[in-house]
C-alpha positions as CSV (number, residue, x, y, z in Angstrom):
1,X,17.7,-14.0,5.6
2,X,14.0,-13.4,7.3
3,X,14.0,-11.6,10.3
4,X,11.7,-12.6,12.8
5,X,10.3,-10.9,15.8
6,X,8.6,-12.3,18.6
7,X,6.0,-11.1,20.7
8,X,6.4,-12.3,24.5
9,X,4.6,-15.1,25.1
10,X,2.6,-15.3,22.0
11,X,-0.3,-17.5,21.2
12,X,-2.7,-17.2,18.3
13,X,-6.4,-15.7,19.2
14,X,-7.6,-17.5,16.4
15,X,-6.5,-21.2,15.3
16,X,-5.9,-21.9,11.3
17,X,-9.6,-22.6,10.9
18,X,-11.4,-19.7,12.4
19,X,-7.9,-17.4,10.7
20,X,-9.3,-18.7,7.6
21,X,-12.8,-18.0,7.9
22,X,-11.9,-14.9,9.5
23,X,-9.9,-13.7,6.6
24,X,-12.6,-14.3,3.9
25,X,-15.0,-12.3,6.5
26,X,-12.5,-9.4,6.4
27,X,-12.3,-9.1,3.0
28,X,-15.7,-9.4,1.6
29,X,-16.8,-6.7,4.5
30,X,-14.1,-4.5,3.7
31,X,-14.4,-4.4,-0.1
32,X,-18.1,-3.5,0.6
33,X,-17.3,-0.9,3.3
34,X,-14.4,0.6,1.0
35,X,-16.6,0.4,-2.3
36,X,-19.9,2.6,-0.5
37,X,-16.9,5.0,0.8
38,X,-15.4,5.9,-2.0
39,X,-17.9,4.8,-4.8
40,X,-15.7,1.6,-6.2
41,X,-16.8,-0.7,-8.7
42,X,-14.9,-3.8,-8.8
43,X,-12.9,-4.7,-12.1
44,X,-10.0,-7.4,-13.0
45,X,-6.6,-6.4,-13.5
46,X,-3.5,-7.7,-14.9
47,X,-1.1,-10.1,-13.5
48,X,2.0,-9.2,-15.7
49,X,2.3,-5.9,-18.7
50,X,4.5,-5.3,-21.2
51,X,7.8,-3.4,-19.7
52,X,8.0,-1.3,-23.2
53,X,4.7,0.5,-22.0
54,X,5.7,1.8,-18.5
55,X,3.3,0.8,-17.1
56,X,4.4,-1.1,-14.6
57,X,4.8,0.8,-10.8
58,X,9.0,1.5,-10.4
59,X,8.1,1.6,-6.4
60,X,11.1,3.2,-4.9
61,X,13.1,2.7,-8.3
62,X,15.6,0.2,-7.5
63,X,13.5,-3.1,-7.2
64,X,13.7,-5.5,-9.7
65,X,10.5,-7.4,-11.4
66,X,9.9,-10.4,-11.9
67,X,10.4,-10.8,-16.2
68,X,9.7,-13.9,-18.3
69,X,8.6,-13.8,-22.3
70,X,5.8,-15.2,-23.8
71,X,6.8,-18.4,-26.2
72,X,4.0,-17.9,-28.6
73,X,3.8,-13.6,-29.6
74,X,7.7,-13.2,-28.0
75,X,6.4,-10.6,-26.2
76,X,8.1,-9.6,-22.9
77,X,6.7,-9.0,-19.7
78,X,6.9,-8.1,-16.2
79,X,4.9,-9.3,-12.9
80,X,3.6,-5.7,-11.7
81,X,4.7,-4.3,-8.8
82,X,0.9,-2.2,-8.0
83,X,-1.7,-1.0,-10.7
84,X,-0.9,2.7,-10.0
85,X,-0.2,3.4,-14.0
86,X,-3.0,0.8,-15.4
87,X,-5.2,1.8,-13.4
88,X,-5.2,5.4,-14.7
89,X,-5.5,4.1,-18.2
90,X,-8.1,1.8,-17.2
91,X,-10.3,4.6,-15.8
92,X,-10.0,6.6,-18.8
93,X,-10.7,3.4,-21.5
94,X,-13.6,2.0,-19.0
95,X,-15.4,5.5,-19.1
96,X,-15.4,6.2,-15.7
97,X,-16.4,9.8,-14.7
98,X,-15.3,11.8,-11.9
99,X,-16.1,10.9,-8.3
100,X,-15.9,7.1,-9.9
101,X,-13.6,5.0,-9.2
102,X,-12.2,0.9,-9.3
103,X,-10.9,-1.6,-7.4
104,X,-9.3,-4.7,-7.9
105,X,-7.2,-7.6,-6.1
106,X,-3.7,-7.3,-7.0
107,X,-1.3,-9.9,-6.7
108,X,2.3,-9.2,-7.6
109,X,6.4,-10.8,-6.7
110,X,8.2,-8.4,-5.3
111,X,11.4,-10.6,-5.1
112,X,14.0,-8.1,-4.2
113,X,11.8,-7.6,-0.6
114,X,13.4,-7.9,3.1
115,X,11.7,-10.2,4.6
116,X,10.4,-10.1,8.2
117,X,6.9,-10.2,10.7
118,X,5.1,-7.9,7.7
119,X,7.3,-8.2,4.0
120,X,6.8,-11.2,2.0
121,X,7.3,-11.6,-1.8
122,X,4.0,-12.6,-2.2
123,X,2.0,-8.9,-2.3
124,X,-1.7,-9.0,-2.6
125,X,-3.2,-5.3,-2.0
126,X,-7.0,-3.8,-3.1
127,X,-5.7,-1.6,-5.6
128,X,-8.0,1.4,-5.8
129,X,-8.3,4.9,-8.2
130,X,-10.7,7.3,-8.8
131,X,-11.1,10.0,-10.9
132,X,-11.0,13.3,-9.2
133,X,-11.4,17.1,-10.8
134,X,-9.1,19.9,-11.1
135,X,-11.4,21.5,-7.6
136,X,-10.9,18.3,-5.7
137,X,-7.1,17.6,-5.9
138,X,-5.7,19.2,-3.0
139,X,-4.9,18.7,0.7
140,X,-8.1,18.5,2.2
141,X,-9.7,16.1,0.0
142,X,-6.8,14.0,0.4
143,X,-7.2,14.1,3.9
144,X,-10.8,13.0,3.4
145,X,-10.6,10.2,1.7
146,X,-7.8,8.6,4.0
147,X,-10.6,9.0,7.3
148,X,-12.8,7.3,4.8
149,X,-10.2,4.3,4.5
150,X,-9.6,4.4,8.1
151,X,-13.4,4.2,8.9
152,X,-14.1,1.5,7.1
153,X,-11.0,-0.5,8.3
154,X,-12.2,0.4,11.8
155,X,-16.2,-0.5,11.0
156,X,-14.7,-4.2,9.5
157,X,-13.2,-4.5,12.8
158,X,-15.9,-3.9,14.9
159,X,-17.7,-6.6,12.7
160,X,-15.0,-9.4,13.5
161,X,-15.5,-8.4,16.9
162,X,-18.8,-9.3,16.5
163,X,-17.9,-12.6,15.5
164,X,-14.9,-13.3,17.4
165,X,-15.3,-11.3,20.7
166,X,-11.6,-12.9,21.9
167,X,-10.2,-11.0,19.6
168,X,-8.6,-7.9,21.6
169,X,-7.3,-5.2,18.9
170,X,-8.2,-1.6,19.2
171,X,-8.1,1.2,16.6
172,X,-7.9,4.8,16.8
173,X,-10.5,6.2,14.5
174,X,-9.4,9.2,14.6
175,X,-6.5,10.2,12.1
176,X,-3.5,12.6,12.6
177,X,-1.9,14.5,9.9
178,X,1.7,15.2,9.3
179,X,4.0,15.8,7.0
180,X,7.9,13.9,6.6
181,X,9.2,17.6,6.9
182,X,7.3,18.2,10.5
183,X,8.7,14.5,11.5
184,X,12.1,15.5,10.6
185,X,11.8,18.3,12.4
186,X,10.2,16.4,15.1
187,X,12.8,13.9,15.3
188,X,15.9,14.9,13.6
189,X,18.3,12.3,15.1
190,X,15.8,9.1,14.3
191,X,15.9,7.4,11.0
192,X,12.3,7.6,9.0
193,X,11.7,4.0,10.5
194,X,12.4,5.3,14.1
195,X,10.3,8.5,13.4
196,X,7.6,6.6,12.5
197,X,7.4,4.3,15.4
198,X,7.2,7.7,17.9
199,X,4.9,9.7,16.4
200,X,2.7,6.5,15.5
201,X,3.0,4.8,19.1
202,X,1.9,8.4,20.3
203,X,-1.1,8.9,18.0
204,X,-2.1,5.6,17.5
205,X,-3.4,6.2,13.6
206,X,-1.4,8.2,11.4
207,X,-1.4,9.4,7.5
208,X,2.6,10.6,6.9
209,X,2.3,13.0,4.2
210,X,4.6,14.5,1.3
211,X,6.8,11.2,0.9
212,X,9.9,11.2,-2.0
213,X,10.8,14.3,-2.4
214,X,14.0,15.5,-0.7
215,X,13.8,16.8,2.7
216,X,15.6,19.8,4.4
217,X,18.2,17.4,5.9
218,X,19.0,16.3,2.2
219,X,17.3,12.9,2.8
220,X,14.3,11.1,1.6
221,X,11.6,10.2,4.2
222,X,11.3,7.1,1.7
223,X,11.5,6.2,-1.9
224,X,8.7,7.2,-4.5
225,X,8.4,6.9,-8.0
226,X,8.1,9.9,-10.1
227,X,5.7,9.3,-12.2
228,X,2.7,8.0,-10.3
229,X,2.0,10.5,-6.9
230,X,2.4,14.0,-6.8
231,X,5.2,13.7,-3.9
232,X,3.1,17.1,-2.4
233,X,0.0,15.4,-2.2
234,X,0.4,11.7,-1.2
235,X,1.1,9.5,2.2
236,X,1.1,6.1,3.8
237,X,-1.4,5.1,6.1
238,X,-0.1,4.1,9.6
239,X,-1.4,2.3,12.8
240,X,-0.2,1.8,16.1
241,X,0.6,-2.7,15.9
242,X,0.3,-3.7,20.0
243,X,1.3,-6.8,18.6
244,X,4.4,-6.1,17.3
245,X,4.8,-2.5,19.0
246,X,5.7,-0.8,15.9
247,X,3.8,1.5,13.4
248,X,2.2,-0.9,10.6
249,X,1.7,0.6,7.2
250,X,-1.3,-0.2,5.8
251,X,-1.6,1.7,3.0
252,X,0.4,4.2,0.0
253,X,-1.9,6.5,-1.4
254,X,-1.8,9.6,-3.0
255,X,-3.2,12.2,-5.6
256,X,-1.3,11.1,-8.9
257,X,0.5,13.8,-10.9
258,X,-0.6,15.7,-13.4
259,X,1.8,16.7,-16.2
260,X,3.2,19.7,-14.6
261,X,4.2,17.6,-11.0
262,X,5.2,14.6,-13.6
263,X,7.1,17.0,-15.5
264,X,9.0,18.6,-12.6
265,X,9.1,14.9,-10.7
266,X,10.8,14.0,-13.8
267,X,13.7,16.0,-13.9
268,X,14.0,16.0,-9.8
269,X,14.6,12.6,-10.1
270,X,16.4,12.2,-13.2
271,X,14.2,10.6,-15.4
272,X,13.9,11.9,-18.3
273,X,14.3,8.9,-20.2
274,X,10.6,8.0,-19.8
275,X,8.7,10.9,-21.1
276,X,8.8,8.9,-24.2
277,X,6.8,5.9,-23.0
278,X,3.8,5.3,-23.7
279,X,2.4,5.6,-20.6
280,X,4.1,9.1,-19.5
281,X,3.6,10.9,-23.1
282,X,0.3,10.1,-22.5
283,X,0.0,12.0,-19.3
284,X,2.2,14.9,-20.4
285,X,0.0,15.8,-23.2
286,X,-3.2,15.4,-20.8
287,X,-4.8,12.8,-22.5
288,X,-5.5,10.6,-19.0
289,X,-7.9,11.8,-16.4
290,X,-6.8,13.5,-13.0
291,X,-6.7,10.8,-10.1
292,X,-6.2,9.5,-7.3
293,X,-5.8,6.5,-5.5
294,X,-3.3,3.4,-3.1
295,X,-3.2,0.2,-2.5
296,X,-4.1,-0.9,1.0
297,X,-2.2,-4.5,2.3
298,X,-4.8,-7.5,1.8
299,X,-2.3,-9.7,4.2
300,X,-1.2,-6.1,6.2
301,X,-4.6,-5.6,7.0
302,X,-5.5,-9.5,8.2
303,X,-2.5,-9.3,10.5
304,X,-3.3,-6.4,12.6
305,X,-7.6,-6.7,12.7
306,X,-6.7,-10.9,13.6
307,X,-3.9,-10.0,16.1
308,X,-1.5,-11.8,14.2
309,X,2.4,-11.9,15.0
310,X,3.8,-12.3,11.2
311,X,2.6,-12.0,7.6
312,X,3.1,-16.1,7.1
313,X,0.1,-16.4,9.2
314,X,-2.8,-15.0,6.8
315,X,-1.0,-15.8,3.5
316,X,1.2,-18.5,1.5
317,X,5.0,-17.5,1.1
318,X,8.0,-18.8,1.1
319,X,10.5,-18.8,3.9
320,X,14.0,-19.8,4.8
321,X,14.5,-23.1,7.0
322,X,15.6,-20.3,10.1
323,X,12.2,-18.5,10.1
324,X,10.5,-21.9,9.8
325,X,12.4,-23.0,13.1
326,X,11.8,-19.7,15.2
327,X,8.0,-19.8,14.3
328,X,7.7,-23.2,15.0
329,X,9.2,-22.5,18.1
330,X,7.6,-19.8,19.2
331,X,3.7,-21.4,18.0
332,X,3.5,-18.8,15.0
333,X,2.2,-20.9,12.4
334,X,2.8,-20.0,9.2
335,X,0.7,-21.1,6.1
């Protein structure tokens, strides 16, 4: 069942019209502010792939997708959980060079999701990559691109501001670093989720860095496929949710592995089994360009720059009858 939480005495800045207007604002000012920052071109993606490929994104490896067949070719396929892999292939077969990079909407079902204020089923991200050289894929230029992302959230912001001046949401521009070993050490009695919410309610904006590999305590900050970000080089994108009072993900990003992290993520994580795919022999033999690249919440991102209480408000799900009855309640309309 959903879990709802609800601000104290809430009540919507915007009402459905303006939300609606608002969101199509949002978007087409941040896919232009995101495309001049990291030199984007805009291309169409799949909906579904076939699962023989591995293609499709294995998230923290135990959600399930979404499979039906095709009645005319019997060919399988699979909703996709992100672009992460296809986009990679797509780079390379487009002719993309480096310092270029895509973008494109993604819609995906992630059915096995818990649902609450910001997780729905219904997942609908800018999937980005670009192509990166051997010189660029490191720390700092990670670190570069995610004040880039961050900037041109913060500059969409102050646009919607400009249209809607009741709108009262702040955001830190400025970005602090860390790494899930430094919160661990920070915080060793919290749970990731906790650790999160006090280093993120401290700094406002955050980028949490080194996420699925295994940690000194034996845990995992959180779970990470092997075979799409190096686990040394990738993060998720945090800010500080007044609304909510919690840390809000925004984005997973990352530099994706080459064939000696995939190689070695591989085995870590017991995986083996896939170097065989299409996809992954591919990248073992260095036949696909290095890269890097996330996907950054559509409907994560309209919730926190409209000052919005849950996800239901700025997209289409579905919900059971009890979250129906506590927004209703509460004046959370949900779409």
């Amino acid at each position: 069942m959903s879990k709802v939480y609800v601000p104290k005495d809430y009540k919507p800045v915007l009402d459905i019209y303006d939300t609606q207007t608002a969101i199509g604002i949002l978007k087409r000012t941040f896919e232009e502010k995101l495309c001049l920052a990291l030199n984007l071109k805009r291309v169409s993606a799949p909906l579904f792939v076939n699962p023989t490929t591995g293609m499709n994104d294995d998230l923290s490896g135990v959600e399930r997708p979404v499979e039906f067949s095709i009645k005319e070719t019997d060919i399988p396929a699979v909703i996709v959980h992100s672009l992460a892999k296809w986009k990679r292939i797509a780079l390379r077969d487009y002719e993309f060079g480096p310092g270029e990079g895509l973008y494109a909407d993604m819609n995906a079902i992630r059915r096995d999701e818990v649902l609450d204020n910001t997780h729905s089923v219904y997942t609908d991200q800018w999937d980005w990559e670009k192509i990166i050289t051997k010189e660029t894929r490191n720390t700092e230029y990670l670190k570069n691109v995610v004040k880039c992302i961050v900037g041109a959230i913060c500059e969409t912001l102050d646009i919607l501001k400009c249209r809607y001046p009741q709108l009262n949401v702040n955001l830190e521009r400025e970005v602090s670093f860390i790494t899930a070993q430094e919160l661990e050490d920070m915080y060793p009695d919290k749970t990731s989720k906790e650790r999160e919410n006090l280093y993120v309610k401290e700094h406002k904006t955050a980028f949490i860095m080194q996420i699925g590999k295994v940690l000194r305590s034996g845990e995992k900050h959180d779970g990470r496929a092997p075979d799409y970000d190096d686990w040394e080089l990738n993060g998720d994108i945090f800010f500080w949710d007044e609304k909510l009072d919690a840390a809000l993900e925004i984005s997973s990003m990352g530099i994706r592995v080459d064939e000696e992290s995939m190689d070695r993520q591989l085995r870590e994580a017991g995986a083996d089994d896939r170097r065989n795919l299409p996809f992954h022999k591919q990248l073992l033999e260095g036949k696909l360009p290095l890269t890097m690249g996330g996907g950054i919440g559509q409907s994560r991102l309209s919730m926190l720059l409209l000052d919005k209480a849950h996800i239901g408000e700025v997209q289409v799900s579905l919900w059971d009858e009890e979250t129906h009855r506590i927004c209703k309640e509460n004046g959370i309309r949900l779409l």
